[in-house]
LODO-333070 format. One line per 3 residues: number of its first residue (from 1); their letters; for each residue x, y, z of C-alpha. Coordinates in steps of 0.02 Angstrom, whole numbers, always signed. Layout:
% LODO-333070
NUM = a = X/Y/Z  ...;
This chain:
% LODO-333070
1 = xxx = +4973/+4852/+5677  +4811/+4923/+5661  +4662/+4855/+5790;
4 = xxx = +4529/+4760/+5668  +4359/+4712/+5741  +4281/+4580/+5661;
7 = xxx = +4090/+4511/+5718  +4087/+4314/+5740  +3983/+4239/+5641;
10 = xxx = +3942/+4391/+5563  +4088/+4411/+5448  +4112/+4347/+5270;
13 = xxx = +4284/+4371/+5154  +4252/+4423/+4978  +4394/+4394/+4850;
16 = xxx = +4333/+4473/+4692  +4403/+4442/+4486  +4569/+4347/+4528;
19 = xxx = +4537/+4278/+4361  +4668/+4215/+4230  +4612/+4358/+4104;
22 = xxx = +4638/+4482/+4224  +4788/+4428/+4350  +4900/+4326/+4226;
25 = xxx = +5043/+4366/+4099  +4947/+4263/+3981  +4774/+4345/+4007;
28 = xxx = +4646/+4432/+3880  +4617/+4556/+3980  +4773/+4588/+4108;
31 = xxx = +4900/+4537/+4003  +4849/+4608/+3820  +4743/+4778/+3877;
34 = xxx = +4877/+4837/+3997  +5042/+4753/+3928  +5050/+4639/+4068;
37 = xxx = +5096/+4780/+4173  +4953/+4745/+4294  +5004/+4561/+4289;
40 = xxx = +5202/+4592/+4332  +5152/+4704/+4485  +5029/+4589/+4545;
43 = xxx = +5156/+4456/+4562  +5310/+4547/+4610  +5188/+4624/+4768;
46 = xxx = +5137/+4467/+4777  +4955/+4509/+4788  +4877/+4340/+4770;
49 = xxx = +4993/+4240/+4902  +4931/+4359/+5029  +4745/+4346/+4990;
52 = xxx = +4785/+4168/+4989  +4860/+4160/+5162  +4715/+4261/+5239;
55 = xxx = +4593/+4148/+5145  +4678/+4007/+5256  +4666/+4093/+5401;
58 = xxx = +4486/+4138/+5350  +4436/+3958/+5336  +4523/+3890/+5509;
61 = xxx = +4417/+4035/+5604  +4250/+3959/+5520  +4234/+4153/+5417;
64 = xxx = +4171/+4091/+5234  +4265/+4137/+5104  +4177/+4202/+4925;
67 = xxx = +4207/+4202/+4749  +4170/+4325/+4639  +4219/+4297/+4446;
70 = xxx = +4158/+4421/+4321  +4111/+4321/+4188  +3990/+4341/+4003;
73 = xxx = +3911/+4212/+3913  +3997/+4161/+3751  +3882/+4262/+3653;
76 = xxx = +3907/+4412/+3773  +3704/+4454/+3750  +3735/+4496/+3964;
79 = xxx = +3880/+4613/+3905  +3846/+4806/+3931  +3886/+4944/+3800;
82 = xxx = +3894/+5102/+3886  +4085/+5103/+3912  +4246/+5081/+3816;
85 = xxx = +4302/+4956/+3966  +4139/+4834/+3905  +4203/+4857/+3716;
88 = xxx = +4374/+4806/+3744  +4311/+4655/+3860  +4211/+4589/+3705;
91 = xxx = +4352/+4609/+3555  +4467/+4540/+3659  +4344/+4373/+3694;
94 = xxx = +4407/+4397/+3855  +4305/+4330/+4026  +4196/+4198/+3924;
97 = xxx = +4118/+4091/+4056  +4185/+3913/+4028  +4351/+3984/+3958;
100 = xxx = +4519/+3971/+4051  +4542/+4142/+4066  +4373/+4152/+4169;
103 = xxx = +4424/+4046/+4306  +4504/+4086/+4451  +4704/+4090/+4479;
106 = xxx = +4768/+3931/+4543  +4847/+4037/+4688  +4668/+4060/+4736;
109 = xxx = +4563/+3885/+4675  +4414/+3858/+4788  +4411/+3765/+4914;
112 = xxx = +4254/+3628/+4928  +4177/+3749/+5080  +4179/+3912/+4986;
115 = xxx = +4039/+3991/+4907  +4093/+4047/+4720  +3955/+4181/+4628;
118 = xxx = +3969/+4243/+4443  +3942/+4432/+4420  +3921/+4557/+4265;
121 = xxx = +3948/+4714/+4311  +4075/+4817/+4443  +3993/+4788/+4608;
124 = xxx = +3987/+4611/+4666  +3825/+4646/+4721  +3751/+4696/+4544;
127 = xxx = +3638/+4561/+4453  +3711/+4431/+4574  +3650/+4318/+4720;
130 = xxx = +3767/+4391/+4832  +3669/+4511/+4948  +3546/+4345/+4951;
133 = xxx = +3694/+4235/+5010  +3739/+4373/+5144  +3571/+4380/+5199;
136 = xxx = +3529/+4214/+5215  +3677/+4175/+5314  +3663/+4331/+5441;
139 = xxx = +3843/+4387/+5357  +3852/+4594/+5375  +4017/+4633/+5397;
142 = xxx = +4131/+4594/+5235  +4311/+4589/+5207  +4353/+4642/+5012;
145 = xxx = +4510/+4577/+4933  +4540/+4584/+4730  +4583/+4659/+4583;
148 = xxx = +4572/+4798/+4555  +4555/+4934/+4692  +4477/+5054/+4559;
151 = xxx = +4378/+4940/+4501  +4292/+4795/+4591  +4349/+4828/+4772;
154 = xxx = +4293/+5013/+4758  +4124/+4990/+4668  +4102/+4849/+4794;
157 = xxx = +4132/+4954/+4943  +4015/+5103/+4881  +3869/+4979/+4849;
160 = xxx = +3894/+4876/+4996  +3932/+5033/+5117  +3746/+5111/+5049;
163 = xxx = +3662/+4918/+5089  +3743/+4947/+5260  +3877/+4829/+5260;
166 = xxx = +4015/+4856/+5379  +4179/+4843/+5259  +4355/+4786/+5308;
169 = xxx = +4489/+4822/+5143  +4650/+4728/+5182  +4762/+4871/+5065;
172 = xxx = +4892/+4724/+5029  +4755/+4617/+4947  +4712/+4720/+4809;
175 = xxx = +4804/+4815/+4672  +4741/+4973/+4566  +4777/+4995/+4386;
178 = xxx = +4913/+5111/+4467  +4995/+5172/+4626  +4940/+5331/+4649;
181 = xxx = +4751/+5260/+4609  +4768/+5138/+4744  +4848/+5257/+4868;
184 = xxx = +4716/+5390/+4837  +4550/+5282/+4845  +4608/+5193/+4988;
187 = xxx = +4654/+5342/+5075  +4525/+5460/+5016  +4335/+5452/+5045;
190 = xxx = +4333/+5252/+5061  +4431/+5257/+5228  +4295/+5357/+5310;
193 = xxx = +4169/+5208/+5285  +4288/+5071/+5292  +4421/+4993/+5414;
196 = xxx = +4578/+5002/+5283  +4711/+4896/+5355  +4818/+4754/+5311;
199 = xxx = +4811/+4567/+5294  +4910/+4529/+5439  +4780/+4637/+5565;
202 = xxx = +4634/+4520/+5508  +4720/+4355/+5547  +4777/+4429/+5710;
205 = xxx = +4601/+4482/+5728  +4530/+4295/+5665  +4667/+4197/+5770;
């Protein structure tokens, strides 16, 4: 067990794109781009049941819990096109705010006393109210959970490490588009700016 600080009333948990078109068999985006390989491992290491159990234990210790979806309008006139990844997003149809494959996984539905934000881009902090929310609140040190490691959780972590956020990355609440990817970013530059752990040091840490 590793020995996880966490400031009271300072802390806020961040679970970022556990949408349908991402996380589920059936998904535009998770299930069609990748084969519904990301899908299958995100269920068999049951990724979602453990953000889902340290959202719980989240909400009993009074640390808020935020949403992030990543989400376009229908005409996708907020969609970027410098990147194959933005291409694919928009012949696919997939993340159209309002569709199913937008929302969140059931595993994860909101609960009435958590904050849920809609995003663009990578970083949950890019074109988004969330560095307002934080402020407003007095919330600097985050906990990031999601999908994917190498994608929201890291570009996340680099923008919220150069705000000067203090950054907690429970490694069994977020998946990378492979192993080795997860394995290396979590154990490469981010762990030098970050307290990598896992879910079950936080709810110690909360309890």
């Amino acid at each position: 067990m590793s020995t996880v600080t966490l400031p009271q009333g300072q802390t806020a948990l961040l679970i970022m794109d556990c949408q349908n078109d991402i996380v589920h068999e059936d998904g535009k985006f998770g299930g069609k781009l990748t084969g519904g390989t990301m899908p299958r491992r995100i269920r068999e290491q049951g990724i979602l049941e453990t953000i889902s159990k340290l959202a719980a234990a989240a909400r009993q210790a009074g640390v808020p819990v935020i949403h992030v979806r990543h989400a376009y309008r229908p005409d996708y006139v907020d969609l970027p096109t410098n990147a194959p990844l933005w291409a694919n997003m928009k012949e696919l149809q997939a993340l159209q705010d309002g569709s199913w494959g937008a929302e969140i996984h059931d595993t994860l539905s909101p609960q009435s006393q958590d904050i849920v934000l809609v995003k663009t881009r990578v970083s949950a902090f890019y074109a988004s109210p969330l560095a307002g929310i934080l402020e407003a609140q007095g919330l600097h040190h985050l906990i990031l959970t999601g999908v994917a490691t190498d994608g929201v959780v890291e570009g996340t972590a680099r923008d919220g490490i150069d705000r000067g956020y203090s950054l907690t990355i429970p490694k069994d609440c977020c998946i990378a588009t492979s192993e080795e990817a997860h394995q290396v970013i979590l154990g490469g530059i981010l762990s030098a700016f970050a307290t990598v752990c896992e879910a079950d040091d936080i709810i110690q840490a909360l309890a």
